[in-house]
TORSEKE-529782 format. One line per 2 residues: for each residue y, z, x of C-alpha. Coordinates in pm, whole numbers, plus 32768, in hexadecimal, padded with zeros to 4 digits. Example, Ala and Ser with C-alpha at 12.3 -4.5 7.8 and 13.67 -1.06 7.14 Angstrom:
<sites>
7E3E/830C/84CE; 7F96/82CA/8557;
</sites>
This chain:
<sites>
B7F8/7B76/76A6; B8B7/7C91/7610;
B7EF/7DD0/759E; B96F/7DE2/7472;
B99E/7CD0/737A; BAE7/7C53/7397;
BC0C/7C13/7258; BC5B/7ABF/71EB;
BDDD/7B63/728E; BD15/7BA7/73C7;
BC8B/7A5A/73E0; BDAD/798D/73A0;
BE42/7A84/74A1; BD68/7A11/75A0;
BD37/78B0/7560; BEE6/7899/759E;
BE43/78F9/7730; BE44/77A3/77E9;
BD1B/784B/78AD; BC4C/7831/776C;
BB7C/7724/76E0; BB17/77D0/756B;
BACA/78E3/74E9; B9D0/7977/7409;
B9AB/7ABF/7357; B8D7/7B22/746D;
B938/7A4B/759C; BA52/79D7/7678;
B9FC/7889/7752; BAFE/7871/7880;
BB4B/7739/78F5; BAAF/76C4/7A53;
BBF1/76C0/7B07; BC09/7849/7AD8;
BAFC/789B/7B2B; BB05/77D6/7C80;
BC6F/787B/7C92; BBE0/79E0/7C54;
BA91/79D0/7D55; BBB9/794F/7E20;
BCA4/7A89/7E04; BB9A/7B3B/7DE0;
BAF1/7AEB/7F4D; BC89/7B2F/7F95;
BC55/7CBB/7F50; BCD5/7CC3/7DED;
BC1A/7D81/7CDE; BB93/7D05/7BD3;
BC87/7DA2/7AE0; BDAD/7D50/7B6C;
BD26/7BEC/7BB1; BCF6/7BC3/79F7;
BE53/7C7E/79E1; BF18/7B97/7ABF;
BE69/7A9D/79FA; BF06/7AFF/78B0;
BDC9/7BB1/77DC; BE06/7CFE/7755;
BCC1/7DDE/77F5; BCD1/7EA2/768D;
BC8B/7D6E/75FA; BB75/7CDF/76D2;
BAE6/7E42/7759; BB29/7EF8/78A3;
B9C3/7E90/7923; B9C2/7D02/78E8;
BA8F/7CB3/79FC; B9B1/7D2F/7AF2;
B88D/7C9A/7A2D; B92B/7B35/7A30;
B96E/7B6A/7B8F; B845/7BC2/7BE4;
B784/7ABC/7B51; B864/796A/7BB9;
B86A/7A0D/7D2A; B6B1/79EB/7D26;
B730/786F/7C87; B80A/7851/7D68;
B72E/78A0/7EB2; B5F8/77CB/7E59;
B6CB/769A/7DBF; B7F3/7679/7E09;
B90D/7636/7D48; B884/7552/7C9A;
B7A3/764C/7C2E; B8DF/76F5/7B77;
B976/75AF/7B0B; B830/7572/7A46;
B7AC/7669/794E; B670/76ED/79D2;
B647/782A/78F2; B4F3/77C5/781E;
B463/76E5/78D6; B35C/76CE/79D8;
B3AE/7808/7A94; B36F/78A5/7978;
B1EF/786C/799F; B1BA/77E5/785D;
B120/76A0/7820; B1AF/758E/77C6;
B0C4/74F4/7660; B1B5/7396/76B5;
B0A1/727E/76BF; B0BB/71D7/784C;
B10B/708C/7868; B01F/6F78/7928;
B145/6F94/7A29; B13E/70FA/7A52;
AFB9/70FB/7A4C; AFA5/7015/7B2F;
B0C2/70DB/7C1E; AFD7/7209/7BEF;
AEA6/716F/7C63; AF65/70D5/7DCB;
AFC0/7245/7DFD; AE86/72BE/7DBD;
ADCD/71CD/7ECB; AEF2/7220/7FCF;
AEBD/737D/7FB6; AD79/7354/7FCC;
ADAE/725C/8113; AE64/736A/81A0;
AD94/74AD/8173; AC65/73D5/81D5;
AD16/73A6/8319; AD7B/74DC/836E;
AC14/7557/8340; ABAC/749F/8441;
AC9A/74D6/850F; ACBF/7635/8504;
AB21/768A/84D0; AA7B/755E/84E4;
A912/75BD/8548; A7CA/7562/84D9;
A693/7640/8505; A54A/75B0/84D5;
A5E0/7473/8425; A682/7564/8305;
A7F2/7533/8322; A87E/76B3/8351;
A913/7737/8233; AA9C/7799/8221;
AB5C/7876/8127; ACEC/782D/8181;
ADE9/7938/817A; AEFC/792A/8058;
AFDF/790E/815B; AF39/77B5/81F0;
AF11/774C/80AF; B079/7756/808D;
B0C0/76BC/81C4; AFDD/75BD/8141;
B0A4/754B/8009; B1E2/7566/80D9;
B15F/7463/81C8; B0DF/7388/80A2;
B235/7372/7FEA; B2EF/7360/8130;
B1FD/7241/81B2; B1D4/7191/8051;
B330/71A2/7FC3; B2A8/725B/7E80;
B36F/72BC/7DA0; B350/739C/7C4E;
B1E3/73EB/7CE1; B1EA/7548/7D4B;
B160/75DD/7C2D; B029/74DB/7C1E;
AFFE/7525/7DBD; AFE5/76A3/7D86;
AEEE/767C/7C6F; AE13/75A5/7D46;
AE31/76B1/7E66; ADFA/77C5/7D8F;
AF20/786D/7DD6; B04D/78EE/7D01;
B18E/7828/7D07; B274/7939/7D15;
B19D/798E/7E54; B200/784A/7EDA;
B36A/787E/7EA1; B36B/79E1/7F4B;
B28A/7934/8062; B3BA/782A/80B5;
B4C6/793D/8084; B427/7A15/8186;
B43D/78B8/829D; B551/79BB/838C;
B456/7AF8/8372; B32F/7A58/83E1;
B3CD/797F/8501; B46C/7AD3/8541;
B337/7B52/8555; B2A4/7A3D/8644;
B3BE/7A6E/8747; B370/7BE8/873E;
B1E4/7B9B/8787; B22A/7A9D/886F;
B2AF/7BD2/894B; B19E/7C8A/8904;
B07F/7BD8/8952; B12B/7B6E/8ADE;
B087/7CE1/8B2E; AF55/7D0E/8A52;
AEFD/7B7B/8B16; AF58/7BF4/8C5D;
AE62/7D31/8C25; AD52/7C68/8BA7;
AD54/7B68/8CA7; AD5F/7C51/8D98;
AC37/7D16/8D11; ABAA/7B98/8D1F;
ABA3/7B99/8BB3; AA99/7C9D/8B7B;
AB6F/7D9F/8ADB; AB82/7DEA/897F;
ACC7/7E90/88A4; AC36/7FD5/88DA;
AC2E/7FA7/8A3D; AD88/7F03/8A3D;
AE20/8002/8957; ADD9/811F/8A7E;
AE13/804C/8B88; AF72/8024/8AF5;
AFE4/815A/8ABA; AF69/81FF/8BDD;
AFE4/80F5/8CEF; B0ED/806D/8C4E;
B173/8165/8B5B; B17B/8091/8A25;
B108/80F9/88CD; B058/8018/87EC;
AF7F/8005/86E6; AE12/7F89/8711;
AE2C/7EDE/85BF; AF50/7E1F/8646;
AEC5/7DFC/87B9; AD73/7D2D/86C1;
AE31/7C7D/8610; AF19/7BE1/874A;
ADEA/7BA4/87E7; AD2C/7ADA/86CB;
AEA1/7A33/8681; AE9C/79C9/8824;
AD09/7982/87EF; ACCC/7A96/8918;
AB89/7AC2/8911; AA91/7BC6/89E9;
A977/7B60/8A52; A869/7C52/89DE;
A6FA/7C83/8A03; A5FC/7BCF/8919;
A50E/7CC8/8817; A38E/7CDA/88CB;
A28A/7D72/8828; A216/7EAF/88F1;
A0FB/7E82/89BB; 9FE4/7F9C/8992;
9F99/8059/8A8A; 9E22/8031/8B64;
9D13/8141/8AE7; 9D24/826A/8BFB;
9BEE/82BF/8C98; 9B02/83E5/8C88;
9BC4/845D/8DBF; 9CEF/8458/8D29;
9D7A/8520/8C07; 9EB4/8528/8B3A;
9FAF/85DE/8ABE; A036/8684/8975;
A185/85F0/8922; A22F/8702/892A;
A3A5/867C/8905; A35E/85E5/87C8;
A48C/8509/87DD; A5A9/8633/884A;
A5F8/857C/8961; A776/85FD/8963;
A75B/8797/8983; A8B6/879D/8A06;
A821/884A/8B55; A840/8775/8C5B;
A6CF/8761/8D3E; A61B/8803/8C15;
A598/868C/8B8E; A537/85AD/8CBF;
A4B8/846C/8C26; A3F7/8385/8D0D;
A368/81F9/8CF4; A340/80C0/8DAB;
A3BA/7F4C/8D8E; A37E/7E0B/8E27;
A465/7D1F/8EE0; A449/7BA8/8F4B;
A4FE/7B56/9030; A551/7A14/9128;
A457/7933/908B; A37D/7A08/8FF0;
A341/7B2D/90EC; A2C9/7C3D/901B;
A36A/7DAA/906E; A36D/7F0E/8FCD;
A43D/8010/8F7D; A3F5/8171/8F3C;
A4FC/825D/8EA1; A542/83B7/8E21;
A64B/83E3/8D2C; A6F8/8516/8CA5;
A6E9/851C/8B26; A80C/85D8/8AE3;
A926/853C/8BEA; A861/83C7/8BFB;
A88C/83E2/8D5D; A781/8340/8E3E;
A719/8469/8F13; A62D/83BA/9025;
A5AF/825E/9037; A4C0/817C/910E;
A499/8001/9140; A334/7F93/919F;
A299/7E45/91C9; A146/7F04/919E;
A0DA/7FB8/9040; A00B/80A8/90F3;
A012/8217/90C7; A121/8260/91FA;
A204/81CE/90DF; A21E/830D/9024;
A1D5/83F3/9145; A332/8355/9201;
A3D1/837D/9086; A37F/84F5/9080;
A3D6/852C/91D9; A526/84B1/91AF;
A54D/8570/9079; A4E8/869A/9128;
A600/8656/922E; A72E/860B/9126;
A6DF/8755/907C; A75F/8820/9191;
A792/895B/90D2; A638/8946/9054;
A594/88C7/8EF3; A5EB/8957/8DC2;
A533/8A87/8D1E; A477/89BB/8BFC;
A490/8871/8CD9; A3C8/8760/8C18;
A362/8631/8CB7; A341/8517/8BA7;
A25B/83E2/8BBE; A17F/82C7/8B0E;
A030/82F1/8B29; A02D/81DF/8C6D;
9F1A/821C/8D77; 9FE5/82A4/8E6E;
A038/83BB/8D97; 9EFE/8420/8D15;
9E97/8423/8E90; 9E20/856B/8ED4;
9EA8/858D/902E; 9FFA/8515/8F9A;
9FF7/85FA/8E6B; 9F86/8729/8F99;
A0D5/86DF/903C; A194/86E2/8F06;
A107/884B/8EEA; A157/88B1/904A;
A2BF/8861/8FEB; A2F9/8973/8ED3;
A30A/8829/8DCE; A22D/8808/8C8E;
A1A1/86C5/8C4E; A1DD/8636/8AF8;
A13A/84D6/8A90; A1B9/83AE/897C;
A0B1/836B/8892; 9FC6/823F/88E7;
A086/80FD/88B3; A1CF/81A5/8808;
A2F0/8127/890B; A3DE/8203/8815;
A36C/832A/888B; A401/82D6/89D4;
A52C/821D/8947; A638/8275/8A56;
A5B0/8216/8B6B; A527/80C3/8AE3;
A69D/80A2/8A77; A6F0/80B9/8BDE;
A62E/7FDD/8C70; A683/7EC6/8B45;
A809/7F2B/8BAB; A7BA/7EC8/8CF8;
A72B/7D8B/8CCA; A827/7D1C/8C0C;
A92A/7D57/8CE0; A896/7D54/8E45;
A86A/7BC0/8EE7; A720/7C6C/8F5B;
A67C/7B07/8F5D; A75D/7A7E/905C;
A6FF/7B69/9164; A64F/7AA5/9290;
A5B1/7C01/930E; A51D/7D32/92D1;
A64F/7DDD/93B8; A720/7D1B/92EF;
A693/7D66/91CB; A6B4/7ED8/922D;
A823/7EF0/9282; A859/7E64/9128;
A774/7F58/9084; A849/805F/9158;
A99E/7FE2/90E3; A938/7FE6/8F76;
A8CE/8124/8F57; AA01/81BE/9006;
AAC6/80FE/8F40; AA0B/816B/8E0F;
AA18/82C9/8E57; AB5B/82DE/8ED2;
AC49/81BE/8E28; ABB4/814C/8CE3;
AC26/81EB/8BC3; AB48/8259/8A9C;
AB98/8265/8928; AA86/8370/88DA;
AAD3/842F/89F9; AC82/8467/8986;
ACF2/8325/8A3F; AC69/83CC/8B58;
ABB5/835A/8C90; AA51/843A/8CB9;
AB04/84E8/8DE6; AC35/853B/8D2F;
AB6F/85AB/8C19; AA8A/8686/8CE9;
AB92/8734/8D58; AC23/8749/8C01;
AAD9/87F4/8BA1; AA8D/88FA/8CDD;
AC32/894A/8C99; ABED/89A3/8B22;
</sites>
């Protein structure tokens, strides 16, 4: 519609155009075969202008800016109907959003209703196809995407033969039509898209089959860019993986156990970290604990270990089938061997409040050592956070159950670790591995 009224000279002007239909005051209709000609010339390279001049209107007359307005709005016709779409005038009617206050008829009703119960059909089947699981005899409840939902209606009219229902589907689905349209107009981007993540999820499933699927995007993020050289976001990395259903297999939540009441003998500690577990010195924060491990049909095995707070690496370890004090004695002696250049300064040994560290013969070794002894308060695992992470890392990724010995058992314990220390990369430590960040650290 024209902004200019136009003369009963300019009208009759126009209405002489065999490209025009009528005219009003304030409005030219074109006939349907020009506009199908212009989209056509105009998909050709011609501009809009010279498309309405060639076409015998005078752009005085009309205005310089309604060409490009027409053309604009028949090509959006054009693309979601056809030209059939331009054949038919479509300007005030449904796409306009407005309702229509035209009484249905028992036939249309009635063709309203089978669409309805198709849809319905379909979505229904999709849930349970896509999530359909039951917990505790309460069926699980889904929220679809907008973009399923559209993929939902397509199906239906595809399947159904429906016609003239598009609107009624997207108000059932609670989505926008116009969102529909955009969502069929965008079919090439998103199988674009598709062929672009089938490439590349080939390496993030290679890496997490290899890590037998106990690596995360974190994990897979580092592992990528620092043996393979490829750069990609983690956000993208989480969302291949939950599009490809690759799943790591992660610990369950336990509560923490609280620890036994020490003796009279024993005594414990101030916590003197207080949490500061990364002091960016490397040696100054030695945080030790101990797990268990079953193994080969329910052998029971320990493991002792000393970790450095600020580089994560695992300093000195020791696998025992017994839980008696030479546990922690073998754990300090080995701890005393891999700090060859001696502890640090303000060395502080970290612990829980576990009997073998309230131990006074253990806690007189400690001192021998130069180290200050520093204890989690009773039943807080958080105060020793890091090194319960560690051990929760490791039985998630370490087939530790499998083992059919204690040697076995060991060498496994052994290859972890090194491979801990000296191959697995570390988001909170720069994408570095705790022996390329230690020497990050001493170089600094």
């Amino acid at each position: 519609m024209s902004k200019n009224l136009f003369t009963d000279y300019q009208i009759k002007e126009l209405e002489k155009n065999p490209n025009v239909l009528r005219v009003s005051e304030r409005a030219i209709s074109y006939h349907p075969d020009f506009k199908v000609k212009a989209v056509m010339e105009y998909q050709s390279g011609n501009v809009p202008s010279q498309i309405f001049i060639e076409s015998g209107f005078n752009i005085e007359v009309i205005g310089k800016s309604q060409p490009k307005r027409c053309l604009q709005r028949w090509r959006e016709t054009y693309e979601k109907f056809g030209e059939q779409g331009l054949q038919s005038e479509r300007r005030g009617k449904a796409a306009s959003g407005r309702p229509s206050s035209k009484e249905l008829s028992v036939e249309e009703k009635l063709k309203k209703a089978e669409a309805r119960i198709k849809f319905l059909e379909a979505e229904n089947g999709l849930l349970k196809k896509a999530r359909g699981t039951r917990e505790a005899g309460v069926e699980e409840k889904t929220i679809l995407t907008p973009s399923e939902k559209f993929q939902l209606i397509e199906h239906t009219i595809r399947q159904h033969q429906l016609k003239n229902q598009v609107s009624y589907l997207c108000e059932i689905a609670g989505v926008c039509r116009s969102g529909y349209y955009a969502w069929l107009k965008s079919a090439p981007i998103r199988q674009r898209k598709d062929f672009d993540d089938e490439i590349d999820i080939e390496l993030i499933q290679f890496i997490f089959q290899q890590k037998k699927e106990k690596v995360g995007a974190l994990q897979i993020k580092m592992i990528l860019e620092n043996d393979y050289f490829v750069e990609m976001n983690h956000k993208k990395i989480r969302r291949l993986m939950r599009k490809y259903q690759l799943i790591a297999k992660v610990r369950k939540a336990k509560p923490y156990k609280k620890m036994a009441k020490a003796t009279q003998e024993h005594h414990t500690c101030p916590n003197l970290l207080k949490r500061e577990f990364n002091q960016e010195e490397p040696g100054k924060v030695l945080l030790t604990d101990i797990t268990y491990l079953y193994y080969s049909n329910g052998q029971k095995a320990y493991l002792s270990c000393v970790k450095d707070g600020s580089t994560n690496e695992i300093l000195a370890h020791y696998l025992s089938s017994s839980l008696e004090m030479d546990i922690v004695y073998k754990t300090l002696r080995r701890l005393d061997e891999a700090m060859q250049e001696g502890f640090h300064p303000e060395a502080i040994l970290h612990s829980d409040q576990g009997f073998h560290y309230t131990h006074p013969l253990f806690q007189e070794k400690v001192k021998k050592l130069g180290i200050t002894q520093s204890m989690s308060r009773k039943g807080n695992c958080w105060d020793n956070a890091p090194m319960e992470s560690f051990f929760g890392h490791f039985k998630d990724e370490v087939d530790y159950k499998d083992c059919n010995s204690l040697n076995e058992l060991k060498h496994l314990v052994d290859s972890y670790i090194e491979e801990y220390n000296n191959h697995r990369y570390q988001w909170g430590l720069n994408k570095m591995t705790p022996a390329q960040y230690r020497d990050h650290l001493l170089a600094v």
